[in-house]
N, C-alpha and C positions, 0 to 999 in steps of 0.2 A: 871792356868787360871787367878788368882789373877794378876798375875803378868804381862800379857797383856791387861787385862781390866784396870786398873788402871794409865797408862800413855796415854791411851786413853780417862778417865775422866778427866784427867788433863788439855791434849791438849786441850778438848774440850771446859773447865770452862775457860781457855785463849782464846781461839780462840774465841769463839759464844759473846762474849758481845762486841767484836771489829768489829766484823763480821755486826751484829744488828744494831750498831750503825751509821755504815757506811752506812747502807740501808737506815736507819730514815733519815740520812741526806740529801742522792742524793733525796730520794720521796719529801725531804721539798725545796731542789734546782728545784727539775723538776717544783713542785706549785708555786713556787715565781717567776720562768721565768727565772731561770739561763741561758744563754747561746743559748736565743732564736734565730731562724735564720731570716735572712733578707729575704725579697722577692724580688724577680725578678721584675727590670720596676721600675717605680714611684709613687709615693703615688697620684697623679695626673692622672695617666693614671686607675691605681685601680679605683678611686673612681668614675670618669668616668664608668664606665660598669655595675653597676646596681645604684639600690636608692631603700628608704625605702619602706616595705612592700614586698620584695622581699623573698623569700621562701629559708633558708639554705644552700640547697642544687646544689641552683642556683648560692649562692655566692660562697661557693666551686668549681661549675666547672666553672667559671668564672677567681679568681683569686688567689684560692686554700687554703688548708688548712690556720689556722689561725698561726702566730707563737706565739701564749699564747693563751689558752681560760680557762675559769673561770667557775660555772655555780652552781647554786642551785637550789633544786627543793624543790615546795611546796605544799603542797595539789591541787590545783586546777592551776596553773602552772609550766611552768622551766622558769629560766630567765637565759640568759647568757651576758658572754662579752669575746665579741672576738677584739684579739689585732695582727696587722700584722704590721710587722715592716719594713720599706723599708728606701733603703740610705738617702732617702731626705724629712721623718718624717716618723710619725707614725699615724694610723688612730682605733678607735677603734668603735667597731659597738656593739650596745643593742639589743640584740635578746630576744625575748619572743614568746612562745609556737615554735621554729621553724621561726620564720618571723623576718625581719628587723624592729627595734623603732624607733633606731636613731644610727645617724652616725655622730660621730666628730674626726677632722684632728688637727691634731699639724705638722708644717712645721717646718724641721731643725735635726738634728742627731740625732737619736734613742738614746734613755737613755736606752740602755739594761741592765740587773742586771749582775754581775758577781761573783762569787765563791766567798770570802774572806778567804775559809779556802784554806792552803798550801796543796798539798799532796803528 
């Protein structure tokens, strides 16, 4: 019985801490925006289709999910920031409780984050 339990604890005390750490990493790549995708259309034609005070839900079926969002919540609000990256910039939108704050554009090639580790 020893003798099959035991190359079992072995594999495992090698395996599980490379395993783990791999996890830690893709969850810290997903939150910094590794590998965000671009959106369909123009940062132009986006920002065109609603304006501020616009309700979430609306800008999701409008010009869809975000490719980064952000967001913390606090006692008596959430605040987010959502960032959608398209070929020709990037526009990012302040949302509090649910609704549009504000909305600012930067024109010109997405600065998306990318991996630095090898694999």
């Amino acid at each position: 019985m020893a003798a099959a339990i035991v190359p079992l604890l072995v594999a495992a005390a090698l395996w599980l801490p490379r395993w783990w750490e791999n996890r830690e990493y893709r969850e810290a790549e997903r939150i910094a925006g590794i590998g965000a995708p671009i959106m369909p259309g123009t940062l132009a034609e986006a920002r065109a289709r609603f304006d501020t005070g616009v309700a979430t839900d609306d800008v999701v079926a409008r010009i869809g999910k975000p490719s980064m969002s952000v967001a913390t919540e606090g006692a008596d609000s959430r605040r987010e920031i959502w960032t959608y990256y398209f070929s020709d910039g990037t526009m990012m939108l302040n949302v509090t409780d649910g609704r549009v704050q504000r909305v600012s554009t930067s024109f010109g090639a997405p600065k998306i984050p990318t991996s630095a580790r090898p694999e």
